[in-house]
N, C-alpha and C positions, 0 to 999 in steps of 0.2 A: 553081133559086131559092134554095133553104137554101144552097149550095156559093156565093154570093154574099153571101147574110147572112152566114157567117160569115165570108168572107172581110172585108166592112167591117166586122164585129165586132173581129175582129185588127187590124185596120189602127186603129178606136178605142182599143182597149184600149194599141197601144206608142204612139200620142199621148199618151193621158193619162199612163202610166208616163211618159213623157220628160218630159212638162211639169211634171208634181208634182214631177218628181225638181229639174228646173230651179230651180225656184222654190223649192224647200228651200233647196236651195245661193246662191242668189244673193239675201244677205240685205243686201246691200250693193251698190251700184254698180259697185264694187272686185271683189266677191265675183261679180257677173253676168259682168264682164269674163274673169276666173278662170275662171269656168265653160266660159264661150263656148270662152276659148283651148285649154282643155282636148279642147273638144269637137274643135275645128279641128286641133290636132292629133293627135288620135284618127284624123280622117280625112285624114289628109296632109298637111295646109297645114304650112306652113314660116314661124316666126316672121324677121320682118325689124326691124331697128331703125329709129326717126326720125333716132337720132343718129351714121348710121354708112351709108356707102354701099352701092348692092344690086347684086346681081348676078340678074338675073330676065328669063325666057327663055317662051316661047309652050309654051301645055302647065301653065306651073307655077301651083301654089294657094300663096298665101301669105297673111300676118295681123300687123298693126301694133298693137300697145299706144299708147292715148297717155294719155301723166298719170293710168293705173293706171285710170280707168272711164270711157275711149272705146274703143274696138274697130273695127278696120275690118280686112275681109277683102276677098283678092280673087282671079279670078281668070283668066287669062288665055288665050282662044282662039288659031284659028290664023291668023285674022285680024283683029289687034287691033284697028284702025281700026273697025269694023262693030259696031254694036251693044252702044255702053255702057248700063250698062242698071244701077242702082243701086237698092239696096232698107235704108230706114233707120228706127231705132227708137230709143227711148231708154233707159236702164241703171235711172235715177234714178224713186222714187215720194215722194206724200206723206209727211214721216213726222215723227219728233222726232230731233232731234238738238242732242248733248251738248255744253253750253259748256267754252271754256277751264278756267274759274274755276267747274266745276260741284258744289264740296263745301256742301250747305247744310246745317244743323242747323235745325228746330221743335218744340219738345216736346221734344226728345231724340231724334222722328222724323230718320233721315239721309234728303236728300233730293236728288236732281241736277236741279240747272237747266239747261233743255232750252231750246230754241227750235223753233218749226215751220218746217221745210221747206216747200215748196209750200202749196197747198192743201187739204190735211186736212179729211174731218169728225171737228171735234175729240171727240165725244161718243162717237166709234163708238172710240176708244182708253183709255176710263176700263173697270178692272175685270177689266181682259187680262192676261194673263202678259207680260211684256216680256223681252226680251233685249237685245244688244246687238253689233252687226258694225262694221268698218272697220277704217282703221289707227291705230296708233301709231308717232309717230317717234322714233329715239333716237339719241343721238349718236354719230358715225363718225369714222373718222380725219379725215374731207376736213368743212369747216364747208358747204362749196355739198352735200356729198353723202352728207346723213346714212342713218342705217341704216331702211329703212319693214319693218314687220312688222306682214302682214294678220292681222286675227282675228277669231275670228265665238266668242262665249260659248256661245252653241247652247241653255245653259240657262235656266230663267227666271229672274232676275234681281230686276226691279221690278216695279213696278203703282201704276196712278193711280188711288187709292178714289174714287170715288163716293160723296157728301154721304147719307147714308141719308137714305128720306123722310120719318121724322119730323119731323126737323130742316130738310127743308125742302118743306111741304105742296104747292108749287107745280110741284115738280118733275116729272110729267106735264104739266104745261103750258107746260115751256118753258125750259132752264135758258141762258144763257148763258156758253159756258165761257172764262173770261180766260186766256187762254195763260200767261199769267209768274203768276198765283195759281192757277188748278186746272187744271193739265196738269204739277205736277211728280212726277214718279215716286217713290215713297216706296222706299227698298233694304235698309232696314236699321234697326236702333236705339243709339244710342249705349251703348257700352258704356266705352271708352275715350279719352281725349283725342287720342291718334293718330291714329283712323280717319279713314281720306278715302276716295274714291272711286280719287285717282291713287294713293295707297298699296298700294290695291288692285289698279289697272292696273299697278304695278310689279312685285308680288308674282305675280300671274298671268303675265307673260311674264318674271319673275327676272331682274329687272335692281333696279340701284337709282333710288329713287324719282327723285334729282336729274337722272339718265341720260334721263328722258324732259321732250322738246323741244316734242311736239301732239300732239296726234290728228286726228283724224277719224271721230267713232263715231255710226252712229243706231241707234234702237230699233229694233223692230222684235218684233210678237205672235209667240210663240212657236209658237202652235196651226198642226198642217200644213193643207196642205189637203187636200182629198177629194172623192172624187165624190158625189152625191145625186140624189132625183127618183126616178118608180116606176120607169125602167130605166134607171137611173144616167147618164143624159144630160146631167144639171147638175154644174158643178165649182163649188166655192168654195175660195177660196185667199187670200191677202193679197198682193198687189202682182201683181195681173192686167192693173194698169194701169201698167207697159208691156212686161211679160214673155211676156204672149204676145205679143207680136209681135218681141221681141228673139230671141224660142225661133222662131218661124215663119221671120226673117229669115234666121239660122245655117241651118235647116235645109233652105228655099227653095236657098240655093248649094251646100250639101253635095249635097245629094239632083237636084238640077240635073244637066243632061247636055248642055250648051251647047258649041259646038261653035265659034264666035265670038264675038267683042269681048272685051271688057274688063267683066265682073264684076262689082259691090263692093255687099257688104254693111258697114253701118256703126249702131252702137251709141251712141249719144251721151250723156252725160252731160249732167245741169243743165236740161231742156226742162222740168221743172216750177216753174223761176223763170226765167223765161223764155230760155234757150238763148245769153246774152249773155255766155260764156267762153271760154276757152281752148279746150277740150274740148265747148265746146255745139255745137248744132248752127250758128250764127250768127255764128264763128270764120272766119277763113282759114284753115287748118289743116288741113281734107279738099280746099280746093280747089289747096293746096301739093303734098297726097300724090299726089291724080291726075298732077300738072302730073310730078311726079317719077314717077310710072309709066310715063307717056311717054316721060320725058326718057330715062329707064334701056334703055326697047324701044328707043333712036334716032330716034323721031319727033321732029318741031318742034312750036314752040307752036302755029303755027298748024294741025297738024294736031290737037293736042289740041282747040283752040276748035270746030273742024270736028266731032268728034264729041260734045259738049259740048251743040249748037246740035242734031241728030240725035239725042241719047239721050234716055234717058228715066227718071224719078227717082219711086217708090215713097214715099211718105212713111206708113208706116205707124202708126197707135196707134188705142186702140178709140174706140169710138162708144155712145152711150148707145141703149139699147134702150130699148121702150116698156117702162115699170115698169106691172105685174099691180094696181096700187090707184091710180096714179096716170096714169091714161093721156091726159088731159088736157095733161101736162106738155109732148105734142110737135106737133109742126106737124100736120095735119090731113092731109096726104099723105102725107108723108114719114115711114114708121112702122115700122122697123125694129126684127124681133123675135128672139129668142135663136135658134136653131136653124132659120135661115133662108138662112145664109149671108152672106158679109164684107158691111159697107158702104159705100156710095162716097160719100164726102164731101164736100159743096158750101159754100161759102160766098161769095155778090158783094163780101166783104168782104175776100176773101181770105186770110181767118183759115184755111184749108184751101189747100191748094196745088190748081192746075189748073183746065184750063180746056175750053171747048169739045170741041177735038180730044184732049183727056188723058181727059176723061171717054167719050169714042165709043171708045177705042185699048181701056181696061179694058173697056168692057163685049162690046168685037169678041173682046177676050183671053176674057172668063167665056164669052162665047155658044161660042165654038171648043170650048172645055175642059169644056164642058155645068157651070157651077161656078154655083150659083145668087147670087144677088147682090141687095142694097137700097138703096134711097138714106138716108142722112143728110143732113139741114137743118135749119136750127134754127128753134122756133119764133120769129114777129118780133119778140115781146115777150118772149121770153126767151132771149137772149145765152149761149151756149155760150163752150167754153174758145175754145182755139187750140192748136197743136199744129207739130213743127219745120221741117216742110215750105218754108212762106211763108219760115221766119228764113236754111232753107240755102239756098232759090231765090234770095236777096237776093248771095248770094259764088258762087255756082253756074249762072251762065247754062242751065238745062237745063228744058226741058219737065216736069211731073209731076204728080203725083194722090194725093191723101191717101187712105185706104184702112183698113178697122180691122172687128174683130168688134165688134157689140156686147156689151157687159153692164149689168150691175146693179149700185149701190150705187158705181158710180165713187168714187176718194177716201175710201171708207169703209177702216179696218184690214182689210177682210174684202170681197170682189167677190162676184159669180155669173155663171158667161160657161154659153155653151151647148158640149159636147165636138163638137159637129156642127161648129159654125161655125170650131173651131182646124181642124180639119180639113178645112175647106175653104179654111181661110185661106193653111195651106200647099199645098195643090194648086197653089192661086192664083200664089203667090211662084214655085214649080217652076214652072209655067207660061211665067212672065213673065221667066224665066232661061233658059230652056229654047228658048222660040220664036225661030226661025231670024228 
């Protein structure tokens, strides 16, 4: 019995290592993509280009970049036809992100004007260390194919004060925060007529100022995350919501020992304003790369549709767990809680992908793999998100099932998931790769 404790001891302890390490690093969309590739080819995979023909053969692991924060990996058995079998997540979290035109002066305060990304709660980013990841573009020889140079500041940077309560009595009872007046990040104090923000961005990657063309930067709290709880079973981290499951999805195919079909893990960009890009999930764009998987192995289309119509598609992201003061907030059955293992996601609305036979397939998968498992529903009067599943089933003719650990504080700078539940999240994903 102890020679099994500690064995899941060990096996907790390089989850959490992995996933804090994740999550440091992938402070950006840009940055998660990075990470992933890194990982993939740590363990073999072989990057391929969109823009350049493959040569790709039964046996081989390989990994496509698309427009710097989509990711899609794949990999291919000995009998491709059999058992496509696809597991996807998204890159992108709530956050702030930097205007063009973001140098503002108040007071002599320097200030950057930000816009919100997705969904935020905006209250849970006032009083935080900020920093700042993504790219800058700068100009190249060719005007279609300027120079992109990712970067991540890593130090703290800004921060959005908080109105002290004197000055505003009300403030436990309820502050409303206006994004374009109290969400702009304070950086600095004037000192000179000079200073800017891009002055700045020129100066830290040394170039000249007129040299840079965009960006692309969001904030992002500086605070790591960490484990908690009387036997360190609770993680808290910032942007849990969707990195464990972009960390569970890479690690479901690596750690995999699939033996047929056809593979793919995929990382999407943009599913927190709802997945209608290039690189979202809601794109033709992953159902072009399959179509060219095929084509490269010598199958037809109509062999692709054949396994298309037979696979089956994982749509991965978390799920709200009962919250500990507010337990009210969730359906009266359906009550999914930290350290209980994934949850399977329903909705007649089909704001969650899957159906009937996708929800019996998952739970025939969990009962096989002894992997405990919950339902997710939302309660009737109160409307949950939606998630990429529904947006890729829309360009992807394929069976599938939304799927996700719960946590706490969703959208907030700062989550709380259970280390039990990553852990079975990824059994799950190996599982669902794995089975013949």
């Amino acid at each position: 019995m102890h020679h099994v404790i500690k064995k899941g001891m060990i096996l907790m302890n390089k989850i959490a290592t992995g996933l804090l390490s994740f999550i440091h690093t992938s402070t950006s969309p840009f940055h998660t993509v990075n990470t992933g590739t890194a990982m993939l080819a740590a363990a073999g995979f072989t990057e391929l280009s969109p823009h350049m023909p493959w040569t790709i053969t039964t046996g081989g692991t390989y990994y496509i970049r698309l427009y710097d924060s989509t990711l899609l990996a794949f990999t291919i058995g000995k009998s491709p036809l059999h058992n496509l079998r696809i597991a996807a997540a998204h890159t992108d979290s709530p956050c702030l992100r930097i205007k063009p035109l973001s140098h503002m002066i108040t007071e002599d305060y320097l200030k950057l004007n930000v816009e919100v990304y997705g969904g935020l709660i905006r209250e849970s980013w006032l009083d935080r260390p900020l920093s700042f990841a993504g790219k800058i573009i700068v100009k190249g020889k060719n005007i279609f194919q300027p120079t992109v140079q990712f970067i991540d500041y890593k130090t703290p940077f800004c921060i959005i004060p908080r109105l002290a309560i004197h000055l505003n009595r009300q403030t436990n009872d309820g502050v409303i925060q206006n994004p374009q007046l109290h969400l702009l990040p304070l950086y600095g104090l004037k000192i000179t007529e000079t200073e800017s923000f891009l002055s700045f961005l020129a100066a830290y990657i040394d170039v000249p100022k007129e040299e840079i063309l965009s960006y692309d930067l969001s904030l992002y709290p500086t605070e790591e995350g960490c484990l908690l709880g009387l036997h360190n079973e609770l993680l808290s981290a910032p942007r849990l919501d969707n990195l464990t499951s972009s960390y569970g999805c890479l690690m479901g195919l690596i750690e995999s020992k699939a033996s047929d079909g056809i593979h793919v893990a995929i990382l999407f960009d943009n599913e927190e304003v709802g997945n209608r890009t290039k690189q979202g999930a809601a794109s033709t764009a992953i159902p072009h790369l399959l179509k060219q998987i095929y084509h490269y192995l010598g199958y037809t289309h109509e062999n692709y549709l054949h396994a298309l119509h037979s696979g089956f598609l994982l749509s991965v992201d978390v799920a709200h767990a009962v919250h500990p003061n507010l337990p009210e907030k969730h359906d009266p059955t359906h009550r999914p809680l930290l350290g209980k293992g994934p949850a399977l996601k329903t909705a007649c609305s089909q704001a969650y992908v899957g159906d009937a036979e996708a929800l019996a397939i998952i739970r025939g998968l969990c009962q096989k793999y002894q992997i405990p498992y919950q339902y997710f529903v939302n309660r009737n009067d109160i409307p949950g998100g939606s998630t990429l599943g529904s947006a890729l089933s829309t360009t992807l003719s394929i069976r599938g099932m939304d799927i996700g650990i719960p946590i706490l504080s969703m959208h907030s700078a700062r989550e709380v998931m259970s280390l039990e539940d990553q852990c079975l999240l990824q059994q799950l994903l190996i599982a669902f790769f794995s089975e013949p």
